[in-house]
C-alpha positions as CSV (number, residue, x, y, z in Angstrom):
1,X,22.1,-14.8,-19.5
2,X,21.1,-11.5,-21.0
3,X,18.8,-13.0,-23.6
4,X,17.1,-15.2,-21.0
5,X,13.5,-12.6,-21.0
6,X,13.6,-12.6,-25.0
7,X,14.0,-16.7,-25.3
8,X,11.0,-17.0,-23.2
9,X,9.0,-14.6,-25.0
10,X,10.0,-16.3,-28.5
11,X,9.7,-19.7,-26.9
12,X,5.9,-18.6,-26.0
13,X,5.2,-17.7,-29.4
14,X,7.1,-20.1,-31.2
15,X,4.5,-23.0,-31.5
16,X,1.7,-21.0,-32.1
17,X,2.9,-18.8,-35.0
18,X,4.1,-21.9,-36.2
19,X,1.0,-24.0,-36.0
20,X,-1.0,-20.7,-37.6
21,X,-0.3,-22.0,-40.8
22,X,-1.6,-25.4,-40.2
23,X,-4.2,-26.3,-42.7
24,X,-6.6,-27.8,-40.1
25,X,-6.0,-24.5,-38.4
26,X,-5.5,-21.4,-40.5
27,X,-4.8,-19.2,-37.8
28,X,-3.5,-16.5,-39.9
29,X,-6.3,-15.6,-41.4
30,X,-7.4,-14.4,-38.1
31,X,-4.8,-12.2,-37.7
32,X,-6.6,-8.5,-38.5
33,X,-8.9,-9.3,-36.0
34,X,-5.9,-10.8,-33.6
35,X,-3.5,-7.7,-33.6
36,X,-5.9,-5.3,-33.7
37,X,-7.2,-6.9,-30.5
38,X,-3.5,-7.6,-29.1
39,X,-2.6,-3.8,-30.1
40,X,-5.4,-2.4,-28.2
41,X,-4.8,-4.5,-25.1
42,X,-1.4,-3.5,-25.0
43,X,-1.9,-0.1,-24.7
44,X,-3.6,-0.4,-20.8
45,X,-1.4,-2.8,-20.1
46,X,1.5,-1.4,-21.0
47,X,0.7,1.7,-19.1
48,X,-0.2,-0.4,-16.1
49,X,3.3,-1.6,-16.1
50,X,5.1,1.8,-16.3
51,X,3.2,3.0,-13.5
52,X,3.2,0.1,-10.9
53,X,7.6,-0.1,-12.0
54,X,7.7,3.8,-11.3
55,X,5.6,2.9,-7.6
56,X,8.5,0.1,-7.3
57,X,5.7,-2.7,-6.9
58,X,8.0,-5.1,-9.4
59,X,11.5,-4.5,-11.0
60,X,13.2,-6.2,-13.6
61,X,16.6,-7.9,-13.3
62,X,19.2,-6.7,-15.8
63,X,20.8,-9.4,-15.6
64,X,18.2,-11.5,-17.8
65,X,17.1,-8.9,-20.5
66,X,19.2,-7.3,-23.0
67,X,19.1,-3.7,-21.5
68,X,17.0,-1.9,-24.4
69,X,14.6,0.1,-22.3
70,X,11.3,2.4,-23.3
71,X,9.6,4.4,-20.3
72,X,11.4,2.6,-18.2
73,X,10.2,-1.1,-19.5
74,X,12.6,-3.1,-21.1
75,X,12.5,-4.5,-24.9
76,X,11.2,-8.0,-23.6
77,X,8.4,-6.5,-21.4
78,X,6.8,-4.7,-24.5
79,X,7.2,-7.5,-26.7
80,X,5.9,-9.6,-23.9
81,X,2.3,-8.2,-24.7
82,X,2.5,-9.1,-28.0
83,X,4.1,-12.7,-27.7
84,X,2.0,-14.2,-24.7
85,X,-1.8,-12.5,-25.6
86,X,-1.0,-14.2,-29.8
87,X,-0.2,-17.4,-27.6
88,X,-3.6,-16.9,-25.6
89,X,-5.9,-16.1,-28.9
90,X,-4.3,-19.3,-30.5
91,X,-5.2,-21.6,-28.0
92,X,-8.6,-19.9,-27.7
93,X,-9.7,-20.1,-31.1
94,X,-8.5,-23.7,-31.7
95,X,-11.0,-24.5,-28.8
96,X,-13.5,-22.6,-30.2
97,X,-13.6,-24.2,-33.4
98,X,-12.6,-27.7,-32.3
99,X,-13.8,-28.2,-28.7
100,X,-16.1,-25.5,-27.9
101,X,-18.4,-25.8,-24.7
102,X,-21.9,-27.0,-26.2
103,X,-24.0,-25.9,-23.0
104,X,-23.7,-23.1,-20.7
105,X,-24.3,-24.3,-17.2
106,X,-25.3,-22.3,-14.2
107,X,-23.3,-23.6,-11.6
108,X,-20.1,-22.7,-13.6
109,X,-20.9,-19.3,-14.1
110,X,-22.4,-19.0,-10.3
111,X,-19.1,-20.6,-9.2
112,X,-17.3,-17.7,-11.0
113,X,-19.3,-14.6,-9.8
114,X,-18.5,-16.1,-5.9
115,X,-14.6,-16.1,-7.3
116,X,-14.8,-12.7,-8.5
117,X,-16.9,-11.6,-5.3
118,X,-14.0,-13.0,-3.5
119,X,-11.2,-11.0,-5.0
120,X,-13.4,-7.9,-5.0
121,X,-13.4,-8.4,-1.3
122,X,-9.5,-8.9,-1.1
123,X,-9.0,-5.6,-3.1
124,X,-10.9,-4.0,-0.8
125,X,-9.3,-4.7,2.3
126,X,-5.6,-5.5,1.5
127,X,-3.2,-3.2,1.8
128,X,-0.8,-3.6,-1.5
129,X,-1.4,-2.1,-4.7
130,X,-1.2,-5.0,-6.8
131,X,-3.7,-7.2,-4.6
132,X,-5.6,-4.3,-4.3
133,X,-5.9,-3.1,-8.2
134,X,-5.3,-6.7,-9.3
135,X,-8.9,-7.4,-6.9
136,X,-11.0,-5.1,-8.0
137,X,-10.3,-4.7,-11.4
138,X,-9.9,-8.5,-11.5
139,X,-13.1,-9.0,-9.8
140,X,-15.4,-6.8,-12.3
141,X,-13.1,-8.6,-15.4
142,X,-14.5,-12.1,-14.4
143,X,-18.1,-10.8,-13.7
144,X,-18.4,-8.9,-16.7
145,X,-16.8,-12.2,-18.6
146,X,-20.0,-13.9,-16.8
147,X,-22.4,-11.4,-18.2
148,X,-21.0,-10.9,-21.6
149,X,-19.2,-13.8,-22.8
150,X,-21.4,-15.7,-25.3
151,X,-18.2,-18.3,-25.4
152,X,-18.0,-18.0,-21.6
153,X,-17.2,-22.0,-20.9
154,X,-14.9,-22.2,-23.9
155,X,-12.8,-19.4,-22.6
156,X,-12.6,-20.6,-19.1
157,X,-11.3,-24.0,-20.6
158,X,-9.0,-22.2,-22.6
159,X,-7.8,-20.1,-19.1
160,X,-7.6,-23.5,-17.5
161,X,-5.2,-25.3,-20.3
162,X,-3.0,-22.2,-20.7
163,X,-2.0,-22.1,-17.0
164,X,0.2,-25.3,-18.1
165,X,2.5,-22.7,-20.1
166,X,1.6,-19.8,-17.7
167,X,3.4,-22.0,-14.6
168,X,6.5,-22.8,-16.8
169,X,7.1,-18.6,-18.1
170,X,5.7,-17.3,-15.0
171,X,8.0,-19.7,-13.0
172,X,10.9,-18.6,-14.9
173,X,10.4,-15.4,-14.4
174,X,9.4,-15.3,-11.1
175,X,12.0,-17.9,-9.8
176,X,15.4,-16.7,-11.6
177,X,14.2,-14.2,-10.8
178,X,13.5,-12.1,-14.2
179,X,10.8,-10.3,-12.6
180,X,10.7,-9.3,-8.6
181,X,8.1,-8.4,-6.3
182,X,7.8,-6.1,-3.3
183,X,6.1,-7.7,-0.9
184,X,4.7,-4.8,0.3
185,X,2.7,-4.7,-3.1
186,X,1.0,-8.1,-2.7
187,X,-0.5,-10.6,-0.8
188,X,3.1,-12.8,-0.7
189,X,0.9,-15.7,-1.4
190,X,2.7,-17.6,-3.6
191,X,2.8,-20.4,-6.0
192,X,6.0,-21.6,-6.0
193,X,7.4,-18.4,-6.7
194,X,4.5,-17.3,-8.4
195,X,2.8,-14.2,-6.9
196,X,-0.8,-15.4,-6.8
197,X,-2.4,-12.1,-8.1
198,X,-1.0,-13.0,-11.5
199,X,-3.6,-15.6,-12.2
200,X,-6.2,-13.0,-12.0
201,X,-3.3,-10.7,-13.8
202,X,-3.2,-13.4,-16.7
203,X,-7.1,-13.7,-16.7
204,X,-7.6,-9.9,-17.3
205,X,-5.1,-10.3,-20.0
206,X,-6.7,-13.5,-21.7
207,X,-10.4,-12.0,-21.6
208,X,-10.0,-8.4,-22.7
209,X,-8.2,-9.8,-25.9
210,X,-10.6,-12.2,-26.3
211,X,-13.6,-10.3,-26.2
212,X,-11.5,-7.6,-28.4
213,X,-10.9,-10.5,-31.2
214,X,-14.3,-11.8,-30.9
215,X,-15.5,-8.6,-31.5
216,X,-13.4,-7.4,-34.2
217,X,-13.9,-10.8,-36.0
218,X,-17.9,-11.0,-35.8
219,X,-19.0,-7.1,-36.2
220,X,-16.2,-5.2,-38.0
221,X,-16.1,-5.6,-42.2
222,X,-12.7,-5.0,-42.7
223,X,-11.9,-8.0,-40.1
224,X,-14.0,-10.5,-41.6
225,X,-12.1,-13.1,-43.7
């Protein structure tokens, strides 16, 4: 079905926008500091995509999107970086305010910092672009996460509760398939038919507009609510 990219994006950001408006949660009143943050990530992101479509590391089925393309991407991609980062900040800052992390232990942040070691090492001795970029970018992203993030533990519970929706939309994607991989691009390490570079893909995501929103809502006047 042609619309089949565009449900799942509106089906991601359904409950969230919806819940944004909850009185318990208010959300919206976030939301300078959430697009500006979702605006900016895009922007890397986006670019990302057009350049690893042009080196033919993933395609996208026409079959499953509605054939509106920009620079190559179609409609559903673009919005997807809109639709799935709201989802991620939604989650986040419900956690934060109702179940943040009230220590900051070691061994958790010494347990990440061997994980990012660990895909610093793959990136730098695999041979496909995504594993490799993915790696090493993915790598410094989790370290500098470790070093930076004062919520660092609320974040990684948030990461940890939103790969419940992540397997359901990635595994769409992935299985139809809306989204297809050249294995020459990645480790073909798979989770079901999820490549497994795009857990660290969806980490990168998560933090930068995290760390964008946090940002934006703590120092910047014109944010502040």
């Amino acid at each position: 079905m042609n619309a089949t990219y565009l449900l799942l994006d509106l089906g991601s950001l359904s409950l969230p926008l919806l819940f944004s408006f909850h009185p318990k949660i208010r959300f919206a009143r976030q939301w300078r500091a959430a697009f500006a943050a979702i605006a900016i990530t895009a922007v890397p992101f986006l670019l990302w995509d057009v350049w690893f479509t042009r080196l033919g590391a993933w395609a996208f089925n026409p079959r499953f999107n509605l054939g509106w393309d920009l620079l190559g991407l179609p409609l559903e991609e673009i919005l997807f970086f809109v639709c799935i980062p709201y989802a991620n900040l939604f989650l986040y800052a419900v956690l934060r305010r109702y179940w943040p992390a009230r220590t900051q232990r070691r061994s958790v942040r010494l347990l990440f910092v061997l994980l990012a070691l660990g895909w610093i090492i793959i990136g730098l001795f695999t041979s496909g672009i995504y594993s490799i970029v993915i790696g090493l970018l993915g790598g410094a992203s989790i370290l500098l996460a470790v070093a930076k993030m004062k919520q660092f533990e609320t974040f990684v519970r948030a990461y940890l509760i939103h790969l419940i929706p992540f397997f359901i939309v990635n595994g769409l994607l992935t299985a139809l398939p809306v989204v297809t991989y050249s294995s020459q691009a990645i480790l073909n390490v798979r989770l079901g038919s999820i490549p497994v570079e795009d857990l660290l893909y969806s980490w990168i995501l998560f933090q930068l507009t995290v760390m964008l929103y946090e940002y934006f809502r703590d120092n910047v006047q014109v944010f502040r609510r």
